[in-house]
C-alpha positions, 0 to 999 in steps of 0.5 A, a space after each residue: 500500500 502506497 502511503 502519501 503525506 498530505 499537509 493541511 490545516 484546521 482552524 489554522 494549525 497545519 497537519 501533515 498526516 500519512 494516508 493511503 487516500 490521495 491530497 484531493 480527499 484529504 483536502 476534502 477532509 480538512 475543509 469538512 473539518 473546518 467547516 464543521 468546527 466553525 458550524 458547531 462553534 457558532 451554535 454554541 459559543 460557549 463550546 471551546 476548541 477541544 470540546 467541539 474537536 470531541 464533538 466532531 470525532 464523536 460523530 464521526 465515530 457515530 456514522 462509522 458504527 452506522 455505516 459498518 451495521 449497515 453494511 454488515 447487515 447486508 
């Protein structure tokens, strides 16, 4: 499996990771990422940084559990 670093940023911070999914996904990522992090934040703006990056892997989780039941009933 051929493993490319990508860089890219979240809320300014840069990251470079090391993923077998190619840059146009990844940056895809980190826009979803971005984008869902200012979204929660808005909505609550008592909500700190960590708290909403918590929040966000939660519900990542969520719909992988999801996805994989889904799948595994079929």
């Amino acid at each position: 499996m051929v493993m490319n670093r990508v860089q890219g940023q979240i809320l300014g911070k840069t990251y470079t990771l090391s993923t077998s999914e190619n840059e146009a996904h990844m940056q895809a990522v980190f826009k979803l990422a971005n984008t869902q992090l200012i979204d929660l934040q808005q909505q609550n703006a008592q909500l700190n940084q960590n708290d909403a990056l918590v929040l966000i892997a939660l519900n990542a989780l969520s719909d992988q559990l999801s996805m994989q039941h889904k799948y595994e009933e079929n």
